[in-house]
Residue frames as qw, qx, qy, qz and C-alpha x, y, z in Angstrom:
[[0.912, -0.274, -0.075, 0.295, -260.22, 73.02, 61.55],
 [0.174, 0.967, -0.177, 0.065, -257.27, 74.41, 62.68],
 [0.851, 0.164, -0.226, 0.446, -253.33, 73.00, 62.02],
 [0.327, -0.892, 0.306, 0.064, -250.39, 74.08, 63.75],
 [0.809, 0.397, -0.401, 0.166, -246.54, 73.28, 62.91],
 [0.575, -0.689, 0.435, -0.076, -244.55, 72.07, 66.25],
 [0.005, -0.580, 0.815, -0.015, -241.49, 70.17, 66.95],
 [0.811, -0.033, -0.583, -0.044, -241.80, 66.08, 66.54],
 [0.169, -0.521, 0.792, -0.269, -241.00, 64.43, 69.53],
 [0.025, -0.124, 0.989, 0.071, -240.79, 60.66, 70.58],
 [0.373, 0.296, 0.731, -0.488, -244.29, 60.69, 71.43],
 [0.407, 0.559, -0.352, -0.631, -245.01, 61.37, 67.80],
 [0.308, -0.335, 0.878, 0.151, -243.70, 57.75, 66.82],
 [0.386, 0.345, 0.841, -0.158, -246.77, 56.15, 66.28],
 [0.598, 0.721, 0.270, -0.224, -248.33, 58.67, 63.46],
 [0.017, -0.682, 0.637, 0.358, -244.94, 58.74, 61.69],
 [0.184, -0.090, 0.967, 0.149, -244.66, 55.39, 61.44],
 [0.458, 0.481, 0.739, -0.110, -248.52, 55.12, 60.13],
 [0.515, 0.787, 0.189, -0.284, -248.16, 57.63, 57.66],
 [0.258, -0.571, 0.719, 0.301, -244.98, 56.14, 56.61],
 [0.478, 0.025, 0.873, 0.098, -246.58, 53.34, 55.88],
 [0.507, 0.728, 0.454, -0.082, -248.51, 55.18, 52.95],
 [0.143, 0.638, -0.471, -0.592, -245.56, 57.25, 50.90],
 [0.757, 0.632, 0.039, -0.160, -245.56, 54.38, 48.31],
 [0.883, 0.097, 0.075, 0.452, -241.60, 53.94, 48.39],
 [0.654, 0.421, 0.133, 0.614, -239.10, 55.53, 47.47],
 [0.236, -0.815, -0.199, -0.491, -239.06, 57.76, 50.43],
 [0.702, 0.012, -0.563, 0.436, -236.04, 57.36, 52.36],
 [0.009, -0.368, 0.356, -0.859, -236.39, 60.39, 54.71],
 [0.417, -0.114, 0.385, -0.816, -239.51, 58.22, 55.90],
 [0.261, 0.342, -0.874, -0.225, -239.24, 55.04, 56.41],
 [0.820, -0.322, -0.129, -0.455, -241.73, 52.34, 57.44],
 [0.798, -0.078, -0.540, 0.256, -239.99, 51.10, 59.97],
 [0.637, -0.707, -0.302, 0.062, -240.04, 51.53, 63.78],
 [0.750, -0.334, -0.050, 0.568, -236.33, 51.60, 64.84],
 [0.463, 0.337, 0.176, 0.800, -235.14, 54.10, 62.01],
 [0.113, -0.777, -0.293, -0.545, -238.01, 56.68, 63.01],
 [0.619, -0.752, -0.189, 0.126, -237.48, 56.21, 66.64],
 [0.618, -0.120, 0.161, 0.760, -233.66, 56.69, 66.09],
 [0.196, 0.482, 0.309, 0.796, -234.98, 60.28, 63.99],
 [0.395, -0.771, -0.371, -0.334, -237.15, 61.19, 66.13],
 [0.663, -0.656, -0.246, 0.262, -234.57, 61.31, 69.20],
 [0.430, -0.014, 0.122, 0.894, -231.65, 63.26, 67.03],
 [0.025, 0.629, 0.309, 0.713, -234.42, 65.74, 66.53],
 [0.605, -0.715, -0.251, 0.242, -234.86, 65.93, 70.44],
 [0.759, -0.263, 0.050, 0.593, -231.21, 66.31, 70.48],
 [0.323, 0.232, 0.258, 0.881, -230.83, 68.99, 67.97],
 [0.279, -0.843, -0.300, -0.348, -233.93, 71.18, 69.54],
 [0.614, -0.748, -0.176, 0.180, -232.32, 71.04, 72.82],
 [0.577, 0.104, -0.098, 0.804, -228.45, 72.32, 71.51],
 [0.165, -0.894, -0.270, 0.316, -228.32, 75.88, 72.27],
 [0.307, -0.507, 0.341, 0.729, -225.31, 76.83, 70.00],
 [0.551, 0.669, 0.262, -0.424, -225.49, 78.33, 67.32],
 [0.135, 0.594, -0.617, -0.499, -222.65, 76.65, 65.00],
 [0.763, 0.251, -0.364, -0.472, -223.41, 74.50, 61.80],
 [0.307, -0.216, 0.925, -0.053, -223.33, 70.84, 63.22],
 [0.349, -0.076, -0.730, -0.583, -224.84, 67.72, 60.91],
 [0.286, 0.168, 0.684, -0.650, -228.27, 67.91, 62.84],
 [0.272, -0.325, -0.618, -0.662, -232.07, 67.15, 61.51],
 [0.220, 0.014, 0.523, -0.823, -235.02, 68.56, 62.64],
 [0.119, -0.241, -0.769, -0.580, -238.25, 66.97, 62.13],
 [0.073, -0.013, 0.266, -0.961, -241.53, 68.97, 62.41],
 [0.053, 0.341, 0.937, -0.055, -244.97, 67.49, 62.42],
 [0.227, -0.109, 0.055, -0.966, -248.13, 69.24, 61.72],
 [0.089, 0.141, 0.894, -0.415, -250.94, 69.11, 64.11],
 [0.191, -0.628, -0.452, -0.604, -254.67, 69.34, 64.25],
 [0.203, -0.406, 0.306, -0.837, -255.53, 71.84, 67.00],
 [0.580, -0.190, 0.016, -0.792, -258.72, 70.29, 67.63],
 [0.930, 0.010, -0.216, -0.297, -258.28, 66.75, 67.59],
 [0.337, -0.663, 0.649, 0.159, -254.30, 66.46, 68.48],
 [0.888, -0.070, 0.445, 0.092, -253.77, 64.23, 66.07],
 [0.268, -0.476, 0.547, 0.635, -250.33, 64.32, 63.46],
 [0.732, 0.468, 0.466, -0.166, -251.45, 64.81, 59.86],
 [0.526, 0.833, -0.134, 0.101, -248.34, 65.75, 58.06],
 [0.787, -0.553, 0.037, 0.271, -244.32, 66.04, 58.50],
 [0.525, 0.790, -0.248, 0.195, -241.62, 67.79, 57.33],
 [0.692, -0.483, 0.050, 0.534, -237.89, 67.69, 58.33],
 [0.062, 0.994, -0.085, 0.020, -235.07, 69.84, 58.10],
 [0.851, -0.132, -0.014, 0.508, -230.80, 68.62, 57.68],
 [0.152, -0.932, 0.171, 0.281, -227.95, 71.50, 58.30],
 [0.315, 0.690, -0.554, -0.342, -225.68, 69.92, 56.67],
 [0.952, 0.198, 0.123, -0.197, -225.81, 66.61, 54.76],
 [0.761, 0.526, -0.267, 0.271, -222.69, 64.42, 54.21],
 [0.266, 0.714, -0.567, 0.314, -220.81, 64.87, 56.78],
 [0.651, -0.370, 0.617, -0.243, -221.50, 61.75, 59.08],
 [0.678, 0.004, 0.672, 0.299, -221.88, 59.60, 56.23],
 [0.108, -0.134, 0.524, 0.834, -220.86, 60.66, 52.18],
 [0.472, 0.564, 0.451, -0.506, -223.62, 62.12, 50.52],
 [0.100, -0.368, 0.556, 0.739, -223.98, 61.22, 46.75],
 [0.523, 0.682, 0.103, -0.501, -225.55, 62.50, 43.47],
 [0.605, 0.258, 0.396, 0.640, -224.85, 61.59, 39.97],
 [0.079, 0.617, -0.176, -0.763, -223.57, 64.76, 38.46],
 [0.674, 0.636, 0.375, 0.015, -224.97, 64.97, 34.62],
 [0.252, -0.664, 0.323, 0.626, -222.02, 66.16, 32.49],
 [0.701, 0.675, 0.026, -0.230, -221.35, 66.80, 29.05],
 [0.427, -0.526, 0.570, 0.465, -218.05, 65.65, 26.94],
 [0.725, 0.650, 0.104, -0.200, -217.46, 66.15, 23.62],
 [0.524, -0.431, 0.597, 0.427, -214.94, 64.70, 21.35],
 [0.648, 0.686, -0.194, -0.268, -213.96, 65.30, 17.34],
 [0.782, 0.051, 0.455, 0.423, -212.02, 63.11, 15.01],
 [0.167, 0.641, -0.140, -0.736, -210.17, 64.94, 12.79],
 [0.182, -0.149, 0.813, 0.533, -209.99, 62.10, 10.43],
 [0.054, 0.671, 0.739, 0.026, -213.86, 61.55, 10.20],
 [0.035, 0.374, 0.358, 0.855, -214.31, 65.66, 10.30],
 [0.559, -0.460, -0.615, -0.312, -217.02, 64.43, 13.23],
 [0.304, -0.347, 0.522, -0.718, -217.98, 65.98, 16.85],
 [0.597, -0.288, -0.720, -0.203, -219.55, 63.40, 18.81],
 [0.155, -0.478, 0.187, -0.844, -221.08, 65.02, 21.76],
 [0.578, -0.303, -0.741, -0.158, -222.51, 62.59, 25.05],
 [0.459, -0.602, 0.172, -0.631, -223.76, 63.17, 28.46],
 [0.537, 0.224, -0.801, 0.142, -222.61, 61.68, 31.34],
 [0.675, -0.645, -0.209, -0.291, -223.28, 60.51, 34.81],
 [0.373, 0.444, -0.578, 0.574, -220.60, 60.87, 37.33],
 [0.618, -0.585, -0.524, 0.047, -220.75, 59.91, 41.20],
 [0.250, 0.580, -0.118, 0.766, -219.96, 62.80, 43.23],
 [0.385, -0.646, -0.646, 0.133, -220.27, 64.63, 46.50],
 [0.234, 0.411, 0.120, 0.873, -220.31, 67.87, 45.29],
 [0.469, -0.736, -0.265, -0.411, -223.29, 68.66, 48.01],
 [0.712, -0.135, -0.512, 0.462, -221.31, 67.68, 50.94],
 [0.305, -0.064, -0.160, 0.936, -222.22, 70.62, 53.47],
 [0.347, -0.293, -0.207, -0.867, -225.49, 71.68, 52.26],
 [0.438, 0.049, 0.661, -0.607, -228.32, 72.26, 54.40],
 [0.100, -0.218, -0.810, -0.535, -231.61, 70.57, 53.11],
 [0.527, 0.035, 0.440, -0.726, -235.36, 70.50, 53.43],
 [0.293, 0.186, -0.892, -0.289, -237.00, 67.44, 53.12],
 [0.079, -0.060, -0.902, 0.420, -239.05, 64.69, 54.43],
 [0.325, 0.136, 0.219, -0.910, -242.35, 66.26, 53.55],
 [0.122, -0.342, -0.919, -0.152, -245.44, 64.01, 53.72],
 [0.476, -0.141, 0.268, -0.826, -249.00, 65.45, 54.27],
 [0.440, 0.141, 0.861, -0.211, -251.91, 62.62, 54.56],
 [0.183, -0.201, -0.644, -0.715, -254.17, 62.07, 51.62],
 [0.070, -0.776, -0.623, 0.061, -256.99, 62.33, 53.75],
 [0.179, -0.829, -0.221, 0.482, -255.56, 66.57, 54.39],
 [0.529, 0.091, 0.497, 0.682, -254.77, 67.33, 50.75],
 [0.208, 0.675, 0.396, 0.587, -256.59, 70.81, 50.93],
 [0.368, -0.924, -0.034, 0.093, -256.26, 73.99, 51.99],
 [0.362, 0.830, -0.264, 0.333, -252.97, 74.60, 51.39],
 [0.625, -0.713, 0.300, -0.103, -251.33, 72.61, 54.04],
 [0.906, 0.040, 0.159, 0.389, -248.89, 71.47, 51.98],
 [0.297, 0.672, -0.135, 0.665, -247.75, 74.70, 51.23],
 [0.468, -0.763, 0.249, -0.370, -247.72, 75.51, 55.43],
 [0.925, -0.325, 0.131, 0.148, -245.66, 72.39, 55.72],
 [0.682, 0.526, -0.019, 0.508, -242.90, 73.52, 52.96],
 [0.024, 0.801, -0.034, 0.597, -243.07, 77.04, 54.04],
 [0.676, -0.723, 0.141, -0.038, -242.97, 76.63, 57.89],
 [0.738, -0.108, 0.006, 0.666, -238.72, 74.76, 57.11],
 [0.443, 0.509, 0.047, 0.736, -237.94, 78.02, 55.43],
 [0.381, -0.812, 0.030, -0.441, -239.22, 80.46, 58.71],
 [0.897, -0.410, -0.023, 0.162, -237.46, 77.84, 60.69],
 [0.801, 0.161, 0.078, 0.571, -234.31, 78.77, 58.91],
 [0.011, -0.840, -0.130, -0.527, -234.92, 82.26, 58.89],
 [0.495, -0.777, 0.050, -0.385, -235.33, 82.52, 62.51],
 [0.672, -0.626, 0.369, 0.143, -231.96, 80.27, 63.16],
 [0.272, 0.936, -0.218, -0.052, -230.03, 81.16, 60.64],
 [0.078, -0.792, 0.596, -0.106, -226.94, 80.38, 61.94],
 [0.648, -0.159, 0.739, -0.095, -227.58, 76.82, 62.34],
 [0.712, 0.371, 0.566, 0.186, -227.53, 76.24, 58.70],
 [0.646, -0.062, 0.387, 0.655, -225.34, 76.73, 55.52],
 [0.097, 0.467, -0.245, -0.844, -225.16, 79.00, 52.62],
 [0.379, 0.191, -0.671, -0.608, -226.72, 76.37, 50.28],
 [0.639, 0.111, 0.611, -0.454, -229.89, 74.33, 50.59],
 [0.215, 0.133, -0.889, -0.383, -230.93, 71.29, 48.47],
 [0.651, 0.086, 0.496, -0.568, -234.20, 69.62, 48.22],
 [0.146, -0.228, 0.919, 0.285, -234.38, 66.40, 46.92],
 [0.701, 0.168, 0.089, -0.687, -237.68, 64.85, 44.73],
 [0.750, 0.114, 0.647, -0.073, -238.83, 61.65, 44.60],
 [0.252, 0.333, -0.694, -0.586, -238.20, 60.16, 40.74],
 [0.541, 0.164, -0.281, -0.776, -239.98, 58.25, 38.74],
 [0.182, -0.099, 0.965, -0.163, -241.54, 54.57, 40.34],
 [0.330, -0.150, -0.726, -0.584, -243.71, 52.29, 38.03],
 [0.727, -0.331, -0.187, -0.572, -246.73, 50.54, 39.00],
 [0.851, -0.069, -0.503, 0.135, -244.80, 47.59, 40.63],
 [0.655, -0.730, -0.037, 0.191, -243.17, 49.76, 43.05],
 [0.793, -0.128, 0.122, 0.584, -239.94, 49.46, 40.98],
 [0.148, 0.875, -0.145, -0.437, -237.65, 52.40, 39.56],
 [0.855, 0.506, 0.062, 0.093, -236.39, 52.00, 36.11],
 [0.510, 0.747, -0.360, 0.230, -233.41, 54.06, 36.52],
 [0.468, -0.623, 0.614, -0.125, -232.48, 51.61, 39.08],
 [0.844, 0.054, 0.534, -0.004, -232.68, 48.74, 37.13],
 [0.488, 0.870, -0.063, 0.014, -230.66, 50.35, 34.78],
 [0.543, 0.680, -0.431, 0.240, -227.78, 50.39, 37.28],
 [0.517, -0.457, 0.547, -0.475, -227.95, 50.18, 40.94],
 [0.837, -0.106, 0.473, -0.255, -229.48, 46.94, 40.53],
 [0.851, 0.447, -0.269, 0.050, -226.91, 45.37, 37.62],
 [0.250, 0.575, -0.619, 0.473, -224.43, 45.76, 40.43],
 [0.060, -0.410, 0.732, -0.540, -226.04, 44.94, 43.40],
 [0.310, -0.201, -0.915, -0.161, -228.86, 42.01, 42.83],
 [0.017, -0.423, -0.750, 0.507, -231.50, 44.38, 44.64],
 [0.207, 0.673, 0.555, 0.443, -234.34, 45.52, 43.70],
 [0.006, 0.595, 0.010, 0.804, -235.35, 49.12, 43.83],
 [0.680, -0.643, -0.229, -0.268, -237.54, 48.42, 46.84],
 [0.939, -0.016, -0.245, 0.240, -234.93, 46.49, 48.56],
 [0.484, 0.186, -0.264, 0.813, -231.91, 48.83, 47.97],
 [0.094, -0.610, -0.009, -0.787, -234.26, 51.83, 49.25],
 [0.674, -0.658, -0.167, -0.290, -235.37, 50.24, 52.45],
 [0.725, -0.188, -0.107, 0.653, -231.47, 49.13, 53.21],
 [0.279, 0.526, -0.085, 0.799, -230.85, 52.82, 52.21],
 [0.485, -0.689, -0.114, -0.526, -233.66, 54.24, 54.99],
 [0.848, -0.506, -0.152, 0.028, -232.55, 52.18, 57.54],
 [0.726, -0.203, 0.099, 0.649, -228.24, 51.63, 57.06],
 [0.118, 0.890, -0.112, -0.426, -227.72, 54.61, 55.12],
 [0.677, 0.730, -0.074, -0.045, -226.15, 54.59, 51.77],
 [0.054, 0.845, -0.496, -0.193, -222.26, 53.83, 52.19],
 [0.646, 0.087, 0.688, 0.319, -222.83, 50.34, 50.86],
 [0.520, 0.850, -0.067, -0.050, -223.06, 52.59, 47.47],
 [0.200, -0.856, 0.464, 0.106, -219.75, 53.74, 48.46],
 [0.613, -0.342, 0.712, 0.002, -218.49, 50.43, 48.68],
 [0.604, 0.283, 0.717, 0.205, -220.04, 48.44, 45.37],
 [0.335, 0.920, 0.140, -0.146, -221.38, 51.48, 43.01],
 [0.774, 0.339, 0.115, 0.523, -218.91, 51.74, 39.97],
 [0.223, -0.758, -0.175, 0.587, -216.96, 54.95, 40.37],
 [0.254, -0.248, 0.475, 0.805, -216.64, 55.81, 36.64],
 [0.279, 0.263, -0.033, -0.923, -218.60, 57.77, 34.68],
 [0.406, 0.071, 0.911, -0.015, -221.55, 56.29, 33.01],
 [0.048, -0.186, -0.651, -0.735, -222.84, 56.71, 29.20],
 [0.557, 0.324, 0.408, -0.647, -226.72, 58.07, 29.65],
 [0.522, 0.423, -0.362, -0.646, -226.47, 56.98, 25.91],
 [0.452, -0.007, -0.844, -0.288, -226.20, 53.36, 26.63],
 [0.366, 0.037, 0.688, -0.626, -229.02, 53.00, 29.27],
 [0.225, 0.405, 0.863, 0.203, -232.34, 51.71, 27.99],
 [0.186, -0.471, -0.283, -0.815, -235.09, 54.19, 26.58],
 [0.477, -0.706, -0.462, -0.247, -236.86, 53.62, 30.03],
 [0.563, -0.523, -0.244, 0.592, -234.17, 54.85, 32.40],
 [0.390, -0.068, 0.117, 0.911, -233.06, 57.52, 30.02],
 [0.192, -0.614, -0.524, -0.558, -236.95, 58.62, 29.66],
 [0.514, -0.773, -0.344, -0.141, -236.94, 59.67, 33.66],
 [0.512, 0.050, -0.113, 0.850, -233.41, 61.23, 34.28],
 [0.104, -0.010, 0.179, -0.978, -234.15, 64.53, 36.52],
 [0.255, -0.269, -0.260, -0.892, -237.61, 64.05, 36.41],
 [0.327, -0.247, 0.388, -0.826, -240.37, 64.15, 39.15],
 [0.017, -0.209, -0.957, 0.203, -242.66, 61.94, 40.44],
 [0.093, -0.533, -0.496, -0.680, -245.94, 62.63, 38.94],
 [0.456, -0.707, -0.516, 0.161, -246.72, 63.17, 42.85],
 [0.472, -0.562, -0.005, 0.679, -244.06, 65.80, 43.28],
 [0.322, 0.520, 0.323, 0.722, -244.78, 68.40, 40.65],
 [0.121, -0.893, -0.102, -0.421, -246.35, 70.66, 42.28],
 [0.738, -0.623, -0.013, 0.259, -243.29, 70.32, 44.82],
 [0.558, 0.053, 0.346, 0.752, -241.12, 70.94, 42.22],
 [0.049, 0.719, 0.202, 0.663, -243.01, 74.46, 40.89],
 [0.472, -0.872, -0.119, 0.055, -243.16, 75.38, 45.22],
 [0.776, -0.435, 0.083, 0.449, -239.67, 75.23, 44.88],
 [0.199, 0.363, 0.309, 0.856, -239.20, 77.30, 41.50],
 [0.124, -0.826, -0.190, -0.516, -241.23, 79.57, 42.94],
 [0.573, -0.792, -0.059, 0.202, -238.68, 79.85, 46.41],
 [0.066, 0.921, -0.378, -0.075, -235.97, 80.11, 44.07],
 [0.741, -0.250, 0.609, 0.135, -234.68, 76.43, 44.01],
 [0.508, 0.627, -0.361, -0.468, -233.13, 75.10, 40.57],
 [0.952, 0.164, 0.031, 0.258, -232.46, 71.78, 38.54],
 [0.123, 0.852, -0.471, -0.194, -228.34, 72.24, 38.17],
 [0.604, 0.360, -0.705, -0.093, -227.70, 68.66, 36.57],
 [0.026, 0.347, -0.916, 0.200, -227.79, 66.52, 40.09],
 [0.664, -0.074, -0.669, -0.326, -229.51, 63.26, 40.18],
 [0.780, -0.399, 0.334, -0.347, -230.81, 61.27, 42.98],
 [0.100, 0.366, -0.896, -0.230, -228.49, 57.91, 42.73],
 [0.300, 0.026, 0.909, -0.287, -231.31, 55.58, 43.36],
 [0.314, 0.667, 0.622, -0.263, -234.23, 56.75, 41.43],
 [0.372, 0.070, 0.359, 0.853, -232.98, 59.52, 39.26],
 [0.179, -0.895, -0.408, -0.007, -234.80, 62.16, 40.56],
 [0.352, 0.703, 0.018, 0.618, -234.30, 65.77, 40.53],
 [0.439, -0.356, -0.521, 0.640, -231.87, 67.79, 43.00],
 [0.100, -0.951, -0.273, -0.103, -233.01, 71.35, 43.70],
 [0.263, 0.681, 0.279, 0.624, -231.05, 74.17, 44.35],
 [0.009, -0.905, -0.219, -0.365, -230.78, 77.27, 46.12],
 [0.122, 0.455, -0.352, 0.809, -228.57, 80.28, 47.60],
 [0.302, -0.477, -0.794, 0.226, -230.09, 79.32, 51.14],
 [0.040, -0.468, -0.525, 0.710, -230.26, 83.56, 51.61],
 [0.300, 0.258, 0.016, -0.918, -232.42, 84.10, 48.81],
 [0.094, -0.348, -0.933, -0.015, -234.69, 81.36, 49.06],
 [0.232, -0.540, -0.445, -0.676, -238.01, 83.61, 48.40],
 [0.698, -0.624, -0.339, -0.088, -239.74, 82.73, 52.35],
 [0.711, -0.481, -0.248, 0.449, -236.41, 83.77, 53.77],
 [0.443, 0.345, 0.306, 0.769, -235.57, 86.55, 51.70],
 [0.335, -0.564, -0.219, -0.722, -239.11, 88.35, 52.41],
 [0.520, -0.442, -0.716, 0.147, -239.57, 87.04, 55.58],
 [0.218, -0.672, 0.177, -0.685, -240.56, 90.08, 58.54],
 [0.480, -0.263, -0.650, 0.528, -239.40, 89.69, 62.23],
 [0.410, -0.611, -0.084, -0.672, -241.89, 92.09, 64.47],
 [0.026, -0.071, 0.759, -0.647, -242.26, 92.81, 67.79],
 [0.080, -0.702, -0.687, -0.171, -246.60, 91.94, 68.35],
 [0.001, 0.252, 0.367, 0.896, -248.56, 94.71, 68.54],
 [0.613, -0.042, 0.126, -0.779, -251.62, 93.92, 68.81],
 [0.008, -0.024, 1.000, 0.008, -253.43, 90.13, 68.86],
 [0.356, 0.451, 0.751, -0.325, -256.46, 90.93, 68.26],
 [0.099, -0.407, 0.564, 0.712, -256.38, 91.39, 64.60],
 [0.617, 0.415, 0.519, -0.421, -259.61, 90.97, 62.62],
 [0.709, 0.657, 0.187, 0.173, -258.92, 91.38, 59.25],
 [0.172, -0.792, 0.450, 0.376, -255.54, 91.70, 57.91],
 [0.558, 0.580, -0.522, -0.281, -253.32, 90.29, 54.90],
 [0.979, 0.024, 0.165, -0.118, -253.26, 86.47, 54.75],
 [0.045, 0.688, -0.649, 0.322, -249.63, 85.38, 55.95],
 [0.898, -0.258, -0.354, 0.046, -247.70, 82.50, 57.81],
 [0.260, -0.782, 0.393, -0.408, -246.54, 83.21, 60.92],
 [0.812, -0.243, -0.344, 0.403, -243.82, 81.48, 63.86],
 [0.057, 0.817, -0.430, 0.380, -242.75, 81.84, 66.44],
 [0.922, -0.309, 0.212, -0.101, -240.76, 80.51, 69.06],
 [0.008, -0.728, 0.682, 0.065, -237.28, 79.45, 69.26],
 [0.408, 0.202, -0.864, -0.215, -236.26, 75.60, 68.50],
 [0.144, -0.426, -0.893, -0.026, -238.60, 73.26, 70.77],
 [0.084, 0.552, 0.611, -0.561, -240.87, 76.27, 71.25],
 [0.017, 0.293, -0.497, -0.817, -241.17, 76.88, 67.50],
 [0.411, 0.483, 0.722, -0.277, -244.70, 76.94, 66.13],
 [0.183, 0.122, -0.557, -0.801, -245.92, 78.12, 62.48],
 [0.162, 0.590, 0.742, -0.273, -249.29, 78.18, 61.53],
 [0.257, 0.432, 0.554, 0.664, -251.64, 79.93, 58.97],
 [0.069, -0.681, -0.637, 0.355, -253.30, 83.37, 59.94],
 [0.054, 0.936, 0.191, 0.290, -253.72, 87.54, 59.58],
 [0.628, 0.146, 0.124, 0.754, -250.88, 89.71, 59.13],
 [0.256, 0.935, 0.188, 0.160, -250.81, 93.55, 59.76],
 [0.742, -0.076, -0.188, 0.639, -247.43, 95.05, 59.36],
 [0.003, -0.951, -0.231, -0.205, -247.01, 97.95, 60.83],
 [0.181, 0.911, -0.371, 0.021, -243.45, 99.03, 60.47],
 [0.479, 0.267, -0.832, 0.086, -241.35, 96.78, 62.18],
 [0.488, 0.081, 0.709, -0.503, -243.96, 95.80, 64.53],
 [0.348, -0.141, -0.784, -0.494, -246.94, 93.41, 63.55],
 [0.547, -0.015, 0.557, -0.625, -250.47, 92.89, 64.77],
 [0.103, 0.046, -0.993, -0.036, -251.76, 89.14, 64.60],
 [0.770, -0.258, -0.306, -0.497, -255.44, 87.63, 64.64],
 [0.778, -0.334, 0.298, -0.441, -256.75, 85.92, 67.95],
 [0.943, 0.233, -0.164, -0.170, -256.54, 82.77, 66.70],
 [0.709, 0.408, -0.383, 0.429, -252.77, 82.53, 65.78],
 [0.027, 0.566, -0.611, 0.553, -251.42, 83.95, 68.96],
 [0.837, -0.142, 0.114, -0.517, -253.48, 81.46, 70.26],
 [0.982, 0.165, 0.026, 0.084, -252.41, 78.63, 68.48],
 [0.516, 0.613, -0.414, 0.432, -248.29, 80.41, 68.39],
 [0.622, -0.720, -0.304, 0.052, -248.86, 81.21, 72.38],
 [0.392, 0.139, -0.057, 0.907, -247.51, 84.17, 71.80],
 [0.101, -0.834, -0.347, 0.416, -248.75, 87.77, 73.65],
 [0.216, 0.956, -0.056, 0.190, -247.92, 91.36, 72.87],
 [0.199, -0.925, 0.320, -0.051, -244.32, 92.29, 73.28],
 [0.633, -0.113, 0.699, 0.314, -242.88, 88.69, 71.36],
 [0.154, 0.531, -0.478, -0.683, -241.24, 88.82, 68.63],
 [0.849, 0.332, 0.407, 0.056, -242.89, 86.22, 65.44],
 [0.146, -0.328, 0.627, 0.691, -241.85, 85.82, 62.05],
 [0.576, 0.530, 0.546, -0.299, -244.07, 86.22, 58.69],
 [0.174, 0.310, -0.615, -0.703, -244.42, 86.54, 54.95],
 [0.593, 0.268, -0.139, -0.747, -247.29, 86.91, 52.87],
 [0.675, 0.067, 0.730, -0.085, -249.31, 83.76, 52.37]]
């Protein structure tokens, strides 16, 4: 079988929304619910079709097909800059220490602070594959395909990128380190606050969400057991991302307490190494095992194939120019699979 990454569009609506309905929660970039997707699905119209190239708060969301069957078995998305239609916020983790001199005694705690220190960064997000297409590495062609995207429009997105990971949600659905605090303020459960989040966005935080720091030392041992950490689903999202160059740097997810990522957006690994070539050749039998795009926003395609670089040209396997519908004398983008 062969996948391809293309633009979403409305007509898309219907596997979104069914493979929505399987994240399991706590997935706010992908929501089970009609109105919200349809409403995503047309700003991503909108933001293919711009033609300028300055930083406006836009999301793309990118879908990956099967060739053979047309049918959507994955999705990523893509924000330029987050926070600036409505406040984006993180708990910042800080430290503060204080001594008595009478007692002789540092006493050294860690706080949580509400912040929108991100305000401005681009992101990459939104990434769902199906559990029926959990091999082959098409979760790595779904990651990997935002970061060519960025490459190859540049200009349409910041100096700093963030990628956000699901945190830790029990069997019941709930999240301890919401019932820790979100939900002593705002009588909803985890579920609850996250599906009002997906839908209204998040500036009823704003509104109700204390705005002073908050002891990690008096939470319970279950909220303070899953601070920054991953969703046993999202590890190996979290090492794709240490391995593009992304880092933990103390922000929290406010809802879940999940880890933020990181990264200098130009030396994210995939954009760093990436190679722009004019084709060559397209009939490329054997060559070094590479993702390739091309194609400018709605005619932007990524996809897995054969790589020969041959200065600042490239020659491409059959297949991919196929599936990129690209000829000799267009330019792609690649880097080593």
């Amino acid at each position: 079988m062969s996948f391809v990454i293309r633009p979403a569009t409305t007509d898309d609506l219907q596997h979104l929304y069914e493979m929505a309905k399987l994240t399991g929660g706590g997935f706010t970039n992908l929501p089970p619910d009609r109105k919200s997707l349809a409403a995503k699905l047309d700003a991503s119209e909108a933001a293919f079709s711009r033609k300028g190239n300055d930083i406006l708060a836009e999301t793309f969301v990118l879908v990956l097909e099967n060739v053979e069957t047309g049918d959507v078995r994955g999705t990523c998305q893509l924000f330029t800059a987050v926070g600036q239609q409505h406040p984006f916020y993180s708990y910042r983790i800080s430290t503060l220490t204080q001594y008595s001199k009478e007692l002789d005694r540092s006493v050294t705690a860690e706080l949580l602070s509400l912040v929108n220190d991100l305000g401005g960064t681009s992101e990459v997000g939104g990434l769902f594959l199906h559990p029926g297409e959990r091999a082959g590495g098409l979760g790595l062609l779904l990651a990997r395909s935002r970061y060519l995207f960025i490459a190859s429009h540049r200009q349409r997105f910041g100096p700093r990128v963030l990628a956000e990971l699901r945190g830790i949600i029990d069997e019941r659905g709930g999240s301890p380190f919401w019932d820790a605090i979100g939900g002593r303020f705002f009588g909803m459960s985890f579920q609850d606050a996250d599906e009002f989040n997906a839908i209204h966005g998040n500036q009823f935080i704003a509104d109700l969400m204390p705005k002073h720091p908050v002891y990690i030392a008096m939470l319970d041992e279950a909220a303070k057991k899953v601070i920054g950490l991953p969703h046993p689903s999202g590890r190996a999202a979290m090492r794709m991302l240490e391995n593009e160059g992304f880092s933990y740097q103390g922000y929290i997810d406010i809802f879940d307490g999940g880890p933020t990522m990181l990264a200098n957006t130009d030396k994210v690994r995939s954009i760093a190494e990436a190679h722009c070539g004019v084709v060559v050749d397209c009939e490329l039998e054997s060559g070094e095992k590479a993702l390739i795009a091309a194609g400018k926003l709605d005619d932007y395609r990524c996809c897995f194939g054969a790589r020969e670089l041959r200065g600042e040209r490239v020659a491409i396997d059959s297949r991919s120019a196929e599936m990129l519908r690209v000829c000799e004398g267009d330019s792609v983008w690649t880097i080593a699979r």
